[in-house]
MMTF fields as JSON, N, C-alpha, C and O atoms, coordinates in Angstrom:
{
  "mmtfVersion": "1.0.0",
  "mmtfProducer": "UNKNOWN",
  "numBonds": 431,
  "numAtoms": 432,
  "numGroups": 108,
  "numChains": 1,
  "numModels": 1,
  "chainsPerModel": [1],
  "groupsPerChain": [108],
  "chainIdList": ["A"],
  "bondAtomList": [4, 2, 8, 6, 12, 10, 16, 14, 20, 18, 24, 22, 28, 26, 32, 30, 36, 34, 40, 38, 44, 42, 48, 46, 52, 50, 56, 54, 60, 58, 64, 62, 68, 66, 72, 70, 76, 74, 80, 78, 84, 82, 88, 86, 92, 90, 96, 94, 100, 98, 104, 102, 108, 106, 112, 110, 116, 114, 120, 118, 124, 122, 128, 126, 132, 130, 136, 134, 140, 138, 144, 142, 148, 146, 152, 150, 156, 154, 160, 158, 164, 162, 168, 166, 172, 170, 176, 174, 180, 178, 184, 182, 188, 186, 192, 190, 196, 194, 200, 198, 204, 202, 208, 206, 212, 210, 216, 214, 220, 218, 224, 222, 228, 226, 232, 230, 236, 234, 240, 238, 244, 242, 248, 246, 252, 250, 256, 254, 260, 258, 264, 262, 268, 266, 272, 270, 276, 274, 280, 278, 284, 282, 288, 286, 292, 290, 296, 294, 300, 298, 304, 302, 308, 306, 312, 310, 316, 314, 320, 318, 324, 322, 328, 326, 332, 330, 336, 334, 340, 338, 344, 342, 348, 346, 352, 350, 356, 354, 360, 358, 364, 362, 368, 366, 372, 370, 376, 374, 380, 378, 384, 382, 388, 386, 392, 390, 396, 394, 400, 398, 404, 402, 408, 406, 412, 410, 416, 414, 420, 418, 424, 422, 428, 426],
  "bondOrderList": [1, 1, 1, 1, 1, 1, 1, 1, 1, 1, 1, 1, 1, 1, 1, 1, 1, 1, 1, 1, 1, 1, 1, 1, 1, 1, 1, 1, 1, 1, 1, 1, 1, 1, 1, 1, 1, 1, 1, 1, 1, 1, 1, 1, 1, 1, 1, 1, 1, 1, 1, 1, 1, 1, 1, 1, 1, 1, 1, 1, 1, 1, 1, 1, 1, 1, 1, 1, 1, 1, 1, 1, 1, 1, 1, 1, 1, 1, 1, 1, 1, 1, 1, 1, 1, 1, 1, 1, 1, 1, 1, 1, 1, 1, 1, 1, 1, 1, 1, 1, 1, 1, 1, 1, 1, 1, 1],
  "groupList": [{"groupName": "UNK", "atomNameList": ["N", "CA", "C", "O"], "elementList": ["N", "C", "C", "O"], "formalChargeList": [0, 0, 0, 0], "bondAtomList": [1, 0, 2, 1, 3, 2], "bondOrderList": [1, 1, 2], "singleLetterCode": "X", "chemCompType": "L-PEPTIDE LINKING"}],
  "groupTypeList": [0, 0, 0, 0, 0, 0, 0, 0, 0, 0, 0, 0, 0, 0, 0, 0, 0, 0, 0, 0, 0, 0, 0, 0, 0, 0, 0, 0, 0, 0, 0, 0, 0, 0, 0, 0, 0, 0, 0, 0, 0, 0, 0, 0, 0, 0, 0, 0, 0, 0, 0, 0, 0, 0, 0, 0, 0, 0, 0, 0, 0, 0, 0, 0, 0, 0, 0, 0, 0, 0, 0, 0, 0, 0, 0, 0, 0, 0, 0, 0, 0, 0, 0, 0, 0, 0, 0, 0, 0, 0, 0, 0, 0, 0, 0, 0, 0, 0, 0, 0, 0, 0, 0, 0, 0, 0, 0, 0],
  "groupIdList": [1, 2, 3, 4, 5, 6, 7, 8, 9, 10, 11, 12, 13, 14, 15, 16, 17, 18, 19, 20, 21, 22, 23, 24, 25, 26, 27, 28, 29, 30, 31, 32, 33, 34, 35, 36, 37, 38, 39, 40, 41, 42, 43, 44, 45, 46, 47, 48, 49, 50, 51, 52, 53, 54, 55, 56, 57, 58, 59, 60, 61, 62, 63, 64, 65, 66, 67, 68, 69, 70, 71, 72, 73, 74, 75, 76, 77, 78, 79, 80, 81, 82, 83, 84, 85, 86, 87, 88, 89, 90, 91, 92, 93, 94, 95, 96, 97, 98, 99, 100, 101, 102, 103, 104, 105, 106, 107, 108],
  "secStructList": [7, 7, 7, 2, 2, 2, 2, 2, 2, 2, 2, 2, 2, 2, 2, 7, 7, 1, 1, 2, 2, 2, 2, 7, 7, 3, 3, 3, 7, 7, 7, 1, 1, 1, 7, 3, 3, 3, 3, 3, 3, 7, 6, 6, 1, 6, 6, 1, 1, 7, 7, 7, 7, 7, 3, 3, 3, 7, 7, 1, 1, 1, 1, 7, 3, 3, 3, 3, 3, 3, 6, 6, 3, 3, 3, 3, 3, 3, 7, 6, 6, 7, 2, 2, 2, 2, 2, 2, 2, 2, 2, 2, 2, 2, 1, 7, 1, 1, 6, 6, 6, 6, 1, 7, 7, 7, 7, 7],
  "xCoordList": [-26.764, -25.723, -25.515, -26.367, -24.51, -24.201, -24.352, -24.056, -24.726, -25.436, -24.748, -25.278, -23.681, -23.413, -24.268, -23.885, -25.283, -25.925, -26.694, -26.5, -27.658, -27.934, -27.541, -28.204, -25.877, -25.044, -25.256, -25.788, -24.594, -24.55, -26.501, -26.532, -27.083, -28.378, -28.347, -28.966, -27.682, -28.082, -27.103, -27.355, -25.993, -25.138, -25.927, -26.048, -26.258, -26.975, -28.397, -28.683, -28.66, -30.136, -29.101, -29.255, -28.323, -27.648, -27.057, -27.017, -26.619, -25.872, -27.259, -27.51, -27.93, -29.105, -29.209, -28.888, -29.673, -29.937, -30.621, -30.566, -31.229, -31.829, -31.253, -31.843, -29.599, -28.7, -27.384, -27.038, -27.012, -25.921, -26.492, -25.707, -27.983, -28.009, -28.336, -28.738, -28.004, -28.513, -27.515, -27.658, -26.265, -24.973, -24.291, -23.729, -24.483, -23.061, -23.728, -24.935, -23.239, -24.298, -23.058, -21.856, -23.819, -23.777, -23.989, -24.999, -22.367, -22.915, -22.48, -21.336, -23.369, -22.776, -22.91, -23.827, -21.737, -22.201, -21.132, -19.921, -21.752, -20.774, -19.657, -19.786, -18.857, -17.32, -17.447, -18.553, -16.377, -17.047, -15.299, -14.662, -14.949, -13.723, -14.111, -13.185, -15.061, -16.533, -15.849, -14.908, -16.582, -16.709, -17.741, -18.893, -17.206, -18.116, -17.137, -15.954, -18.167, -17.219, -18.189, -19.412, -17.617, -18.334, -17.942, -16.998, -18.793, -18.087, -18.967, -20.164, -18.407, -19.366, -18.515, -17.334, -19.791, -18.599, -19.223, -20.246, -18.012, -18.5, -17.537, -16.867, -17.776, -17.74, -18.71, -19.921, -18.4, -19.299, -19.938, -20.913, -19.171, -20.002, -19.033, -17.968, -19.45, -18.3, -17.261, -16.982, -16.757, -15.722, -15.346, -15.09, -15.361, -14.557, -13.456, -12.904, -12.94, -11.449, -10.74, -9.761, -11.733, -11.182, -9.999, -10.473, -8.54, -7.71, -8.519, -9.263, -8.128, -8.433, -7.126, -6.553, -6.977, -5.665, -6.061, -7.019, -5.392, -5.581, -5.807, -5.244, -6.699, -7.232, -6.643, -6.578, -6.189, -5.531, -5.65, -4.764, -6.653, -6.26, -6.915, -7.894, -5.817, -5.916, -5.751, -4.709, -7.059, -6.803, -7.218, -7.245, -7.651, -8.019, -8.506, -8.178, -9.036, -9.096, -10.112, -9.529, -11.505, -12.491, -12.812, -13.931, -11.746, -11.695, -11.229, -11.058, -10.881, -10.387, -11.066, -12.265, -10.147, -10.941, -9.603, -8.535, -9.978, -8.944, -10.367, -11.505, -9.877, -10.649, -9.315, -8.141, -10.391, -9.066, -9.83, -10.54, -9.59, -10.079, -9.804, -9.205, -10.153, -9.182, -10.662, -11.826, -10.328, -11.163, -12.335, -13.117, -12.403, -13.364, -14.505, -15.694, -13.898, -14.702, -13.693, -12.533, -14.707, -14.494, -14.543, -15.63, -13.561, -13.665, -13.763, -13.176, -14.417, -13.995, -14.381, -15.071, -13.219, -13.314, -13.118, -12.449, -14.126, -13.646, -14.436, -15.259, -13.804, -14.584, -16.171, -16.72, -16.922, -18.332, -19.214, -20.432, -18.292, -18.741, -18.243, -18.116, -18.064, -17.038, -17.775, -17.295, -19.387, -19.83, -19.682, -19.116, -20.559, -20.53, -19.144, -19.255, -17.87, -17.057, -16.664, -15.831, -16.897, -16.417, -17.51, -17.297, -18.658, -19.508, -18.977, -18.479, -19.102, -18.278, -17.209, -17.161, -15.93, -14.982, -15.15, -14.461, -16.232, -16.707, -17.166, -16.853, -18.273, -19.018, -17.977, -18.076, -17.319, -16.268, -15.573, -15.655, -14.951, -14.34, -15.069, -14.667, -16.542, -17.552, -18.041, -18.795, -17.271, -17.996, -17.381, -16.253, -18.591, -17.752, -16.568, -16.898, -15.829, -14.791, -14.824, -13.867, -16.39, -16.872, -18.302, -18.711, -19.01, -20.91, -20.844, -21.618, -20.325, -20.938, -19.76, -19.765, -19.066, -18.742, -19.487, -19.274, -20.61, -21.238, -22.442, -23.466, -22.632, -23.68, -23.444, -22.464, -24.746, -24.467, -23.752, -23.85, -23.038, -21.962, -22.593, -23.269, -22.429, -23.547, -22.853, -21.642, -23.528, -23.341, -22.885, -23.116, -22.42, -21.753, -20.569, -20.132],
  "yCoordList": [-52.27, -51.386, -51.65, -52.105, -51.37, -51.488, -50.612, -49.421, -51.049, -49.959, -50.23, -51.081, -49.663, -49.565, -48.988, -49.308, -48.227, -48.029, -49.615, -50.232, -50.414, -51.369, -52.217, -52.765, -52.403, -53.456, -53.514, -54.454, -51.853, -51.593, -51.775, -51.923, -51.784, -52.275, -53.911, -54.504, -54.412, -56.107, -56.359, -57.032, -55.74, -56.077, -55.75, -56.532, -54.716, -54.003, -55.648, -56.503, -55.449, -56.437, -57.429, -57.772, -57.994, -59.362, -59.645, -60.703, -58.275, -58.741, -58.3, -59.008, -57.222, -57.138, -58.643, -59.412, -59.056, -60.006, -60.029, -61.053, -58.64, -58.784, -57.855, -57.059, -58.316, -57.79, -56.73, -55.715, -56.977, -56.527, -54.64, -53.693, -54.546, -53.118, -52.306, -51.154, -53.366, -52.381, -51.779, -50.558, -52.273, -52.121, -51.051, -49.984, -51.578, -51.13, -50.641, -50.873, -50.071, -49.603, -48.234, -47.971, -47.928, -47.397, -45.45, -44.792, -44.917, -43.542, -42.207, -41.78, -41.888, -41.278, -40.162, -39.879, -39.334, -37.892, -36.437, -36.5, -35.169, -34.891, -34.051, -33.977, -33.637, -32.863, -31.684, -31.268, -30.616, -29.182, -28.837, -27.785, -30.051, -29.032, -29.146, -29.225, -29.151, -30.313, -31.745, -31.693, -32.985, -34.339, -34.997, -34.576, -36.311, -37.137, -38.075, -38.373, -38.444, -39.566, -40.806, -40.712, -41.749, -42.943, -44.287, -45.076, -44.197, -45.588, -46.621, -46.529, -47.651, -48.85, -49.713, -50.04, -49.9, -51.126, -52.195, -52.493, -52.757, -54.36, -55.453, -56.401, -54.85, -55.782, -57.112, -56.911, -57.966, -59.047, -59.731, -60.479, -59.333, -59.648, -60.651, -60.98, -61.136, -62.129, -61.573, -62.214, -60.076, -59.74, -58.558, -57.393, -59.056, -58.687, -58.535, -57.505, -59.925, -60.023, -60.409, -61.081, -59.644, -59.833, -58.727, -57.599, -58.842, -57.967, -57.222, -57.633, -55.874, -54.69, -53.411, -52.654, -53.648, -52.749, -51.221, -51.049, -50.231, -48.759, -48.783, -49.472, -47.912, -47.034, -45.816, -45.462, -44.997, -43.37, -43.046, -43.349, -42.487, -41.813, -40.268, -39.976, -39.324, -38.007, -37.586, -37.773, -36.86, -36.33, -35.15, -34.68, -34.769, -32.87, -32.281, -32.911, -31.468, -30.583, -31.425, -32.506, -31.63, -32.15, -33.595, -34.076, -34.08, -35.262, -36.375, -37.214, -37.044, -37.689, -38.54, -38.399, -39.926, -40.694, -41.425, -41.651, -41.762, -42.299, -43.409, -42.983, -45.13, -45.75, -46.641, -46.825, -47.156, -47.819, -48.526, -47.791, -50.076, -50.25, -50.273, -51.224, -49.437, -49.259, -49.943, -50.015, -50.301, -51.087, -51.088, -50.535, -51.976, -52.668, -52.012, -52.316, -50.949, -50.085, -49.622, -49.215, -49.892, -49.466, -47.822, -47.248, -47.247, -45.761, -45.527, -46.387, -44.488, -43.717, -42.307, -41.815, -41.56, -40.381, -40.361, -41.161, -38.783, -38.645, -36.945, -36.417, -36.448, -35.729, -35.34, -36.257, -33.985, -33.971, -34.908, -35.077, -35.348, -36.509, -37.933, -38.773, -38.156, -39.474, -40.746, -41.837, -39.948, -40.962, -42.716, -43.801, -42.052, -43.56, -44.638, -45.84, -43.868, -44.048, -44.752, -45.643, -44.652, -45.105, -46.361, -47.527, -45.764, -46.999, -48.126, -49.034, -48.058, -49.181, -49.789, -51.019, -48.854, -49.426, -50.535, -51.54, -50.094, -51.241, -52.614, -53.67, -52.208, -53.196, -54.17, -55.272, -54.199, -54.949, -55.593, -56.81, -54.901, -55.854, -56.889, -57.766, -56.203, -57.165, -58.453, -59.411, -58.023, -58.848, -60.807, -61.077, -61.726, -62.464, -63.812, -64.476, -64.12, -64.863, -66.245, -67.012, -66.507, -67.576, -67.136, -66.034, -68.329, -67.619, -67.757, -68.68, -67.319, -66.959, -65.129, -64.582, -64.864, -63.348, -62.737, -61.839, -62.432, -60.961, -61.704, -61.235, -62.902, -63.361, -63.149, -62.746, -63.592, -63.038, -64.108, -65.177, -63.919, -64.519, -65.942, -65.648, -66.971, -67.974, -68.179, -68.017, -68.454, -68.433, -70.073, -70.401, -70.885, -71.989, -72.456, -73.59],
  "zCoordList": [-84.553, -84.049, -82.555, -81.792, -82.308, -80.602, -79.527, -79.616, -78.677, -77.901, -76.6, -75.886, -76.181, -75.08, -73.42, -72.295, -73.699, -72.426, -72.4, -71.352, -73.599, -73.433, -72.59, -71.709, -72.982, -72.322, -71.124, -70.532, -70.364, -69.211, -68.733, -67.512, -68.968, -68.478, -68.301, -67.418, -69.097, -68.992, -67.819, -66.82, -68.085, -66.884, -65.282, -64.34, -65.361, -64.053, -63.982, -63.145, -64.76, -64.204, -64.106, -62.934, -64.466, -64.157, -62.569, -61.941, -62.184, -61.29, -60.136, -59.161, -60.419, -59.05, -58.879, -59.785, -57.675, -57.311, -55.407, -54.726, -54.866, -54.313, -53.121, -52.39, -53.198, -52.421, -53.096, -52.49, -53.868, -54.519, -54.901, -54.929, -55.144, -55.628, -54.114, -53.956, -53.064, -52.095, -51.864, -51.806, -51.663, -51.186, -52.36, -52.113, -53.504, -54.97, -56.087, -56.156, -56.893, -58.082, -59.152, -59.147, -59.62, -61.114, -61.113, -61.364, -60.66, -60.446, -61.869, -62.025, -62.505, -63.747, -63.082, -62.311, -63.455, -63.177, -63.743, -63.53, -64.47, -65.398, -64.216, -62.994, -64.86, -64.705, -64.642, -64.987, -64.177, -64.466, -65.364, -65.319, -66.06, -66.964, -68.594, -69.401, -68.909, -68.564, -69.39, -70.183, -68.977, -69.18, -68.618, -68.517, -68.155, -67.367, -66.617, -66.779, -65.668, -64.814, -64.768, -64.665, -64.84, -64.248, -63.112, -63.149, -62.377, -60.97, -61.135, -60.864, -61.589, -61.934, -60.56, -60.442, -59.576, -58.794, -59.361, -59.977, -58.828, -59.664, -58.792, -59.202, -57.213, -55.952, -56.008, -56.094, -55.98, -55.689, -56.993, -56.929, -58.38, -59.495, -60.224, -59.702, -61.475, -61.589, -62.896, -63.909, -62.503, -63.289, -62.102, -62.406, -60.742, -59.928, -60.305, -60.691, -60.181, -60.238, -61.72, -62.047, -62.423, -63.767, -64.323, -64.46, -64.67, -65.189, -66.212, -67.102, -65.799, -66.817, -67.115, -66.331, -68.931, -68.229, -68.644, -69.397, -68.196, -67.801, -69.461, -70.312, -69.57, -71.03, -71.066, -69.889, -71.741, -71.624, -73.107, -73.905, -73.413, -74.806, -74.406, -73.719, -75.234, -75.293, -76.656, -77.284, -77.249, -78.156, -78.846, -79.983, -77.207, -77.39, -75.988, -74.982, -75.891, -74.095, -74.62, -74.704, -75.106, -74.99, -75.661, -75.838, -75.941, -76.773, -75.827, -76.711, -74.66, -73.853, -73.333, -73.094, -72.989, -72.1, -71.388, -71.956, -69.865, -68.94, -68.452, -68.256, -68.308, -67.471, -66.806, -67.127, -65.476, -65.01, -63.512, -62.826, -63.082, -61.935, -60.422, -59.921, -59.836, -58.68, -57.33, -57.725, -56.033, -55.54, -55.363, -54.589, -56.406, -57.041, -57.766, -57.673, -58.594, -59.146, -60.581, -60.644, -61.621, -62.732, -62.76, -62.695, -62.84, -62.957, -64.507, -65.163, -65.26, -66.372, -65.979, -65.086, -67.634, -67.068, -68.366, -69.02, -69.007, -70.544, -70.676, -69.928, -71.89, -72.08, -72.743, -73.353, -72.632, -72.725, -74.099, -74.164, -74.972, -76.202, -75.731, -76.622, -74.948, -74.915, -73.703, -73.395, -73.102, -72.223, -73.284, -73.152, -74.247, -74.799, -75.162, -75.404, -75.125, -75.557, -73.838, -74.003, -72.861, -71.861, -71.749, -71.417, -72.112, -71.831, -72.317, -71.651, -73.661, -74.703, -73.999, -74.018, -73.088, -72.672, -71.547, -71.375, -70.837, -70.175, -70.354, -69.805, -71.583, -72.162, -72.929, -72.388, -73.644, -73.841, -72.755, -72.584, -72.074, -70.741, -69.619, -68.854, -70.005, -69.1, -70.352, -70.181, -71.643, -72.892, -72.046, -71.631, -72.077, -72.1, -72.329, -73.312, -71.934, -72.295, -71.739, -71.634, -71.307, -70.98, -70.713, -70.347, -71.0, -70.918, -69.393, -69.14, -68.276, -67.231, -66.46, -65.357, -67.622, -66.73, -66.882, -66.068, -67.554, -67.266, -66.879, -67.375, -66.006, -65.377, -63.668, -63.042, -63.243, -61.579, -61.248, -61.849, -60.341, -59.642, -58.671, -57.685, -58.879, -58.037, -56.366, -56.218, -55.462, -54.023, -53.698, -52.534, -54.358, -54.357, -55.08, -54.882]
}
């Protein structure tokens, strides 16, 4: 089965690299209408500059999810069932479309 917090773990150890978690990182934290939010930056990694297009599905006061990347940060936003459902939205877009996007970014 698929495990989206997994993902987001391989991604996180992929891109640490000594410097990158000092600076940028991974902030979950819930909502008070209630949901969750999530800021994944992903400055300096190698799906920076990768197109992502806006997510918007609504399909109840507590059923929702909005993601979308604004600089250089993966935002989601969903309601109080839907962390995993954003996770996933990530994990797919970091899925990748050559064996080196969801690897650390090399300095040459």
């Amino acid at each position: 089965m698929h495990d989206p917090l997994a993902d987001l773990e391989a991604w996180y150890t992929n891109v640490c690299d000594g410097d990158w978690e000092h600076q940028f990182g991974i902030h979950i934290e819930t909502l008070d209408n209630p949901g969750w939010s999530v800021n994944i930056n992903i400055a300096e990694t190698p799906i920076a500059d990768k197109e992502f297009s806006k997510v918007k599905h609504e399909r109840g006061d507590c059923n929702w999810v909005h993601c979308w990347v604004e600089d250089e940060t993966f935002k989601g936003r969903g309601g109080p069932n839907n962390l995993r459902e954003i996770l996933n939205i990530f994990a797919i877009w970091c899925s990748p479309t050559d064996e080196n996007t969801c690897k650390r970014r090399s300095d040459g």
